[in-house]
Structure formats: structure tokens, C-alpha cells
Backbone as XML, in Angstrom:
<?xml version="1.0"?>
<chain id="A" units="angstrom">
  <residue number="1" name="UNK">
    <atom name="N" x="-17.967" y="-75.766" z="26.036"/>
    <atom name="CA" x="-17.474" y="-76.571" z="24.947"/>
    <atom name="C" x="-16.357" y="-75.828" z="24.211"/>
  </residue>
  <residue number="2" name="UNK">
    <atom name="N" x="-16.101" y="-74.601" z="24.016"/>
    <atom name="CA" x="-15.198" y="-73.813" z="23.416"/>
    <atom name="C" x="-14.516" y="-73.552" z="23.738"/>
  </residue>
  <residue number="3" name="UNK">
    <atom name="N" x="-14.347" y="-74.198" z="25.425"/>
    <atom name="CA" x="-13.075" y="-73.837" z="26.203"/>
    <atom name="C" x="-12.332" y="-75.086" z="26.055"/>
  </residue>
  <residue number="4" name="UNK">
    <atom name="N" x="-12.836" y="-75.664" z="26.219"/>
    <atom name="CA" x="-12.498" y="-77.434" z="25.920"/>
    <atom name="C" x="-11.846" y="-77.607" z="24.427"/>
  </residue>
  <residue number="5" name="UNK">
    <atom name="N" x="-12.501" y="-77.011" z="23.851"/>
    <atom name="CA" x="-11.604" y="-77.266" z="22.065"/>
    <atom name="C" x="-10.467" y="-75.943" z="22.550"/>
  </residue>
  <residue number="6" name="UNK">
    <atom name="N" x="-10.410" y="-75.046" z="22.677"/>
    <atom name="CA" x="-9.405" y="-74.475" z="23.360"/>
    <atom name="C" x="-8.606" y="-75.181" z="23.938"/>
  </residue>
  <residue number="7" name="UNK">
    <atom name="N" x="-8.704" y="-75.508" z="25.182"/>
    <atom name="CA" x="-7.468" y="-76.443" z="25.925"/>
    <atom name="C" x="-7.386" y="-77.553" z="25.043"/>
  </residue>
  <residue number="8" name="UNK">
    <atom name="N" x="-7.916" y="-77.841" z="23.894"/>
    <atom name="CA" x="-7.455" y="-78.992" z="23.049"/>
    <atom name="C" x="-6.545" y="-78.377" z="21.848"/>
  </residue>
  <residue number="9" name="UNK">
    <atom name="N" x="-6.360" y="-76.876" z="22.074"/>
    <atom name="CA" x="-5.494" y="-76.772" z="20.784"/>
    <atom name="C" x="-5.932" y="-75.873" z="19.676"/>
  </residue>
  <residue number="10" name="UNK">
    <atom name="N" x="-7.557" y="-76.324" z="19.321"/>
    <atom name="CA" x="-8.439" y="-75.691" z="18.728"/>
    <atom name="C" x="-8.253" y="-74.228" z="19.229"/>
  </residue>
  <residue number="11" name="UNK">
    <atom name="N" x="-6.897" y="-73.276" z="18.880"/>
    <atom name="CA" x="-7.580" y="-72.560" z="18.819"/>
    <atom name="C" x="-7.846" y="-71.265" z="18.053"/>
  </residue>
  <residue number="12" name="UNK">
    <atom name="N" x="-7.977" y="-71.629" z="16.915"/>
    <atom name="CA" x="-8.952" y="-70.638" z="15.868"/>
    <atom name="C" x="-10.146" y="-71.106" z="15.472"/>
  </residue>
  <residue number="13" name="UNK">
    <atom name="N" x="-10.845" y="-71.830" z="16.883"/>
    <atom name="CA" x="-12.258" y="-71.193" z="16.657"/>
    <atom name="C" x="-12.662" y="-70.348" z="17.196"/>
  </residue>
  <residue number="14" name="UNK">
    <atom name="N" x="-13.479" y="-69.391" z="16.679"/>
    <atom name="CA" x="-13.724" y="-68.043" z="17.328"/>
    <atom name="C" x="-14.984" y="-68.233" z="17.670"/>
  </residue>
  <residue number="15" name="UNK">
    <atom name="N" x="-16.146" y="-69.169" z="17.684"/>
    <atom name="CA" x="-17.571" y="-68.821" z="18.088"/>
    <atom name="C" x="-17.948" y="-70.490" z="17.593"/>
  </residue>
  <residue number="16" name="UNK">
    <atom name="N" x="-18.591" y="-70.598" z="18.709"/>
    <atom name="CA" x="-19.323" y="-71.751" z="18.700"/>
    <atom name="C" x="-20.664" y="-71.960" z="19.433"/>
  </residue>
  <residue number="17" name="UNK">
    <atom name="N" x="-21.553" y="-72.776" z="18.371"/>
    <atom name="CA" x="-23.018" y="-72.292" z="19.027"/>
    <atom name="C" x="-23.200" y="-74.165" z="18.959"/>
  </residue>
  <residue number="18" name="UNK">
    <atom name="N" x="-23.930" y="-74.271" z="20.253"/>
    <atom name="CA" x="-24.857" y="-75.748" z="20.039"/>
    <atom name="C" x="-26.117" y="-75.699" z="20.348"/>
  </residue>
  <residue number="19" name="UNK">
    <atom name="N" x="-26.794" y="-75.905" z="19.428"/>
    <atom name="CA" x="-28.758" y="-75.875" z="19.423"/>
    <atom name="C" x="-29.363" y="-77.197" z="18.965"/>
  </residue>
  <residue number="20" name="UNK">
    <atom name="N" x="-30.514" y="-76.664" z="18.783"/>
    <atom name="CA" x="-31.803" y="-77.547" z="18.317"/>
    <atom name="C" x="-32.302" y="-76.955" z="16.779"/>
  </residue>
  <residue number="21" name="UNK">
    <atom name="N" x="-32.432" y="-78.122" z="15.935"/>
    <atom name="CA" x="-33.317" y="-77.332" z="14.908"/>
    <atom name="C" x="-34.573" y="-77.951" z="14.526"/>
  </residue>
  <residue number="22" name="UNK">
    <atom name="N" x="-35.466" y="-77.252" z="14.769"/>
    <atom name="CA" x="-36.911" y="-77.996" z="15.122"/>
    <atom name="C" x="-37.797" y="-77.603" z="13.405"/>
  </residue>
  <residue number="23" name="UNK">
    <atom name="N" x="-38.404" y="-78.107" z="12.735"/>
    <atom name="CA" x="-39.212" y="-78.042" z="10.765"/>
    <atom name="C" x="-40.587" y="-78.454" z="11.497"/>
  </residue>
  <residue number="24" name="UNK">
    <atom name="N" x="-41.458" y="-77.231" z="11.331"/>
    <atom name="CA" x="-42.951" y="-77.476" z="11.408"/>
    <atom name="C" x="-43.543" y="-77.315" z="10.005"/>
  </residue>
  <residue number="25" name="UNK">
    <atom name="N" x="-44.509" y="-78.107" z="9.593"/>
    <atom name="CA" x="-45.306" y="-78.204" z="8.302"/>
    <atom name="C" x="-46.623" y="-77.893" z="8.946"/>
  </residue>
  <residue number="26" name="UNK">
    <atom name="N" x="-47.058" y="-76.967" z="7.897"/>
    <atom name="CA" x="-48.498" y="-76.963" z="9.124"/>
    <atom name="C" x="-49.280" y="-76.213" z="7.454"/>
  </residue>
  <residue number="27" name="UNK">
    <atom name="N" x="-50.774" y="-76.144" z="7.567"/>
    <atom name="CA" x="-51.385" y="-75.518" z="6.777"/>
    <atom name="C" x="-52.052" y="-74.239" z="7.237"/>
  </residue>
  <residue number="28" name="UNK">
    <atom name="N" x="-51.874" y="-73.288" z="6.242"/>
    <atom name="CA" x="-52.087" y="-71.758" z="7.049"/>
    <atom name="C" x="-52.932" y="-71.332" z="5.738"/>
  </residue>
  <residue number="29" name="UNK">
    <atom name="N" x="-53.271" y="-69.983" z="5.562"/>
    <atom name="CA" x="-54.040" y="-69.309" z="4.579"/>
    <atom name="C" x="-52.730" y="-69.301" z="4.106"/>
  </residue>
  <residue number="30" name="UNK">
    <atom name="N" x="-51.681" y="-68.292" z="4.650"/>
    <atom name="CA" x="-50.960" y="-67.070" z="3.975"/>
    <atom name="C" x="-50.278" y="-67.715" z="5.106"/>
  </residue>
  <residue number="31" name="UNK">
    <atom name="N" x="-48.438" y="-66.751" z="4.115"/>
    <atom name="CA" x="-47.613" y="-67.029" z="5.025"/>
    <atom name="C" x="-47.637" y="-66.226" z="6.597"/>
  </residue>
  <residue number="32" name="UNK">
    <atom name="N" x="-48.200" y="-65.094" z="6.428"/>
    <atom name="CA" x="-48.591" y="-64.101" z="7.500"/>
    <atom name="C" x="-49.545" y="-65.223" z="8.550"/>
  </residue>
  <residue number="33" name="UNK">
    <atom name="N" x="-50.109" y="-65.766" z="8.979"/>
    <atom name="CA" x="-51.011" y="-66.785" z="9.556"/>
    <atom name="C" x="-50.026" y="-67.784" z="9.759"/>
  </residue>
  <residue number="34" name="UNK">
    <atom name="N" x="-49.343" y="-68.157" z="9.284"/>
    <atom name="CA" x="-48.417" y="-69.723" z="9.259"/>
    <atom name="C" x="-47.349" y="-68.957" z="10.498"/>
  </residue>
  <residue number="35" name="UNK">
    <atom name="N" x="-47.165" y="-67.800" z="10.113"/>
    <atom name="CA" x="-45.684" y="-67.084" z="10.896"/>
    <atom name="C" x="-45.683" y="-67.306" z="12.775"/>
  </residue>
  <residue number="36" name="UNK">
    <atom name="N" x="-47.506" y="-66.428" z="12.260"/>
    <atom name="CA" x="-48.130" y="-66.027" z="13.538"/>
    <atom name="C" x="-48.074" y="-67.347" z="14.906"/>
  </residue>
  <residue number="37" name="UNK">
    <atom name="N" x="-48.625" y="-68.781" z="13.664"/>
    <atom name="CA" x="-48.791" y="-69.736" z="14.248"/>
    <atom name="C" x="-47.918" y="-70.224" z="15.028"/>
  </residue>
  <residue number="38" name="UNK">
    <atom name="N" x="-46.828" y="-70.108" z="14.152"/>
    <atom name="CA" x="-45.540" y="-71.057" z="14.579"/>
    <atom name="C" x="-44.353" y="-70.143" z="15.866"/>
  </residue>
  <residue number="39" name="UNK">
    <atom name="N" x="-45.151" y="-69.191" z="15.430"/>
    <atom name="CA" x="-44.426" y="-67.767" z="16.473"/>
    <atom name="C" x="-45.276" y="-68.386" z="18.057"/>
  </residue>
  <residue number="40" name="UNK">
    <atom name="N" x="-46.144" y="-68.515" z="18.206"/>
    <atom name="CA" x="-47.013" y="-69.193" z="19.529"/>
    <atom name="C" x="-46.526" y="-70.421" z="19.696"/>
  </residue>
  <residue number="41" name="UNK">
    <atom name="N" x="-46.320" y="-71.187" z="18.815"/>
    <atom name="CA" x="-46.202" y="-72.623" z="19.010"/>
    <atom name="C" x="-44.522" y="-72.724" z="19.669"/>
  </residue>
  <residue number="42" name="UNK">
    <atom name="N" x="-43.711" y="-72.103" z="19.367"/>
    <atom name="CA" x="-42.261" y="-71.600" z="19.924"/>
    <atom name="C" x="-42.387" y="-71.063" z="21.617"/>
  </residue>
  <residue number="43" name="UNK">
    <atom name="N" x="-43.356" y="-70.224" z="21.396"/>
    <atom name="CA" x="-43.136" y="-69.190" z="22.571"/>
    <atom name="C" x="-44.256" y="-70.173" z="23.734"/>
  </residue>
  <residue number="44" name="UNK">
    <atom name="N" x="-44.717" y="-70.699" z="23.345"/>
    <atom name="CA" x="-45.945" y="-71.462" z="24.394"/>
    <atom name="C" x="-45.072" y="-72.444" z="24.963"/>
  </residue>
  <residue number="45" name="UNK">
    <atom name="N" x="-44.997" y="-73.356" z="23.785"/>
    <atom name="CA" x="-43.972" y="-75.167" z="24.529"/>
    <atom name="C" x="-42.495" y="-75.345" z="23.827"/>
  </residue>
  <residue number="46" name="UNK">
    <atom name="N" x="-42.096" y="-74.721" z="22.475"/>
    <atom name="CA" x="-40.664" y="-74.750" z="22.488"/>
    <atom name="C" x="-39.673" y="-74.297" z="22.794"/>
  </residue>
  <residue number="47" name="UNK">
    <atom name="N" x="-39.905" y="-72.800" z="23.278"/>
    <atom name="CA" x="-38.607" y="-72.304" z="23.575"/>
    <atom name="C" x="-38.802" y="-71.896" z="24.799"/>
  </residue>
  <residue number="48" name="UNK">
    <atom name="N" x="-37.652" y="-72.196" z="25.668"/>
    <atom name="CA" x="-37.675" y="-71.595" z="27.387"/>
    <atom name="C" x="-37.118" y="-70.191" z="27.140"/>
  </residue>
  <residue number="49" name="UNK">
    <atom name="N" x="-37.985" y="-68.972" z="26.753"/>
    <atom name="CA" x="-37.003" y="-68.013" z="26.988"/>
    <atom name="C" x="-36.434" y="-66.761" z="28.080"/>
  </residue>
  <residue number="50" name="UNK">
    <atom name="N" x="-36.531" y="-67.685" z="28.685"/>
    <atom name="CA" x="-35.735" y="-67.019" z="29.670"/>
    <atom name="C" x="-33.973" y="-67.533" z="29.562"/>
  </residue>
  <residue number="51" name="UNK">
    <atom name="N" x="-33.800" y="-68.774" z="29.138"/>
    <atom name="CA" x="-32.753" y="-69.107" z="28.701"/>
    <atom name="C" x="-32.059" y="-69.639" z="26.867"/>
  </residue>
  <residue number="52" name="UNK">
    <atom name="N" x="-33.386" y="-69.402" z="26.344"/>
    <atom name="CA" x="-32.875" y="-69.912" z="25.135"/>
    <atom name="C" x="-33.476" y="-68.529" z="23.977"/>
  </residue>
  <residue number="53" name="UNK">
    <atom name="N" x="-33.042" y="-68.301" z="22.844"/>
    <atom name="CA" x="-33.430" y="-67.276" z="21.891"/>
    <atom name="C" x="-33.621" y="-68.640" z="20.736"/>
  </residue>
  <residue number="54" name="UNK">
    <atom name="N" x="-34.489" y="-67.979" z="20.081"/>
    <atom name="CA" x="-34.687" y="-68.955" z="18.510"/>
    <atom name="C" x="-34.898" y="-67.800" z="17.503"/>
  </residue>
  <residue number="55" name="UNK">
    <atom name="N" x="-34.496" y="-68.765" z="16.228"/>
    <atom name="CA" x="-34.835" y="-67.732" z="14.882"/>
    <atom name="C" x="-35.754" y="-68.828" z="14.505"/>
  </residue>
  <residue number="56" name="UNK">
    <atom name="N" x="-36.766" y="-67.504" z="13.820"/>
    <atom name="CA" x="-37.878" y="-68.399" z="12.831"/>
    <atom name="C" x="-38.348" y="-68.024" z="11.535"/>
  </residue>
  <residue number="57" name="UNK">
    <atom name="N" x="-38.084" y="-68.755" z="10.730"/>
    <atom name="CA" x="-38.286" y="-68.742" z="9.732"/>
    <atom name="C" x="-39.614" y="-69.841" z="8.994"/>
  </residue>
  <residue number="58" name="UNK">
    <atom name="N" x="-39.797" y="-68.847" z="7.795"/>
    <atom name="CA" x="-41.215" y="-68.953" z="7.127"/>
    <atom name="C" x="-40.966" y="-69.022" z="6.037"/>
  </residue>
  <residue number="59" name="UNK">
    <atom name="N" x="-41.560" y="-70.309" z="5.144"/>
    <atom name="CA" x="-41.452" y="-70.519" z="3.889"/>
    <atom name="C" x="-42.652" y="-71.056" z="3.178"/>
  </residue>
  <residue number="60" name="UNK">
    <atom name="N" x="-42.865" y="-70.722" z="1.898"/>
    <atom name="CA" x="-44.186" y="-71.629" z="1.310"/>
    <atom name="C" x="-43.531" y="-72.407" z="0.663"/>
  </residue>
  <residue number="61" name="UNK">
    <atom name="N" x="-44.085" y="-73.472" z="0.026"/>
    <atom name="CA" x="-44.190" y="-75.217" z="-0.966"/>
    <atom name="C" x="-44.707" y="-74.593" z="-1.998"/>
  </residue>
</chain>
């Protein structure tokens, strides 16, 4: 895709990323437990990593 906005002209873009952004709500004790959870729930059925990296982030309500 960045070669393509390149041969279109585009070119001062220097970095281009295209992803997924996936919001789990879930109930945990602690954010430490919620982390853990959602850290398995990534690595089991969301993320292929052998080809994909994810960041995860943890927040309380």
C-alpha cells in the first residue's frame, strides 16, 4: 500500500501501518487478572503470530 501512495505521488509518507483494533470488556478482580486474561484471549484465537504482532492495553471504568 505505501508503494502505491508512492507511485501516486504521496511521497512524504514515511510509514504506514494497516490493522485491526479489537475493545474487550470483560470482568476481572484486578487489572493484573484482566491483563492476564486478555493476554490468552489474543494469543489463543486473535492474533496469528507468526505473522501478526499486537499491543495490549489495560484499563479500569
Amino acid at each position: 500500500m505505501l508503494r502505491t501512495l508512492h507511485d501516486q505521488g504521496k511521497g512524504q509518507i514515511q510509514d504506514l501501518r494497516v490493522g485491526k483494533y479489537i475493545e474487550i470488556k470483560l470482568n476481572a478482580s484486578s487489572l493484573k487478572e484482566a491483563e492476564t486474561i486478555a493476554k490468552e484471549i489474543c494469543e489463543s484465537v486473535l492474533v496469528n503470530q507468526v505473522i501478526e504482532t499486537y499491543k495490549l492495553v489495560v484499563e479500569s471504568q
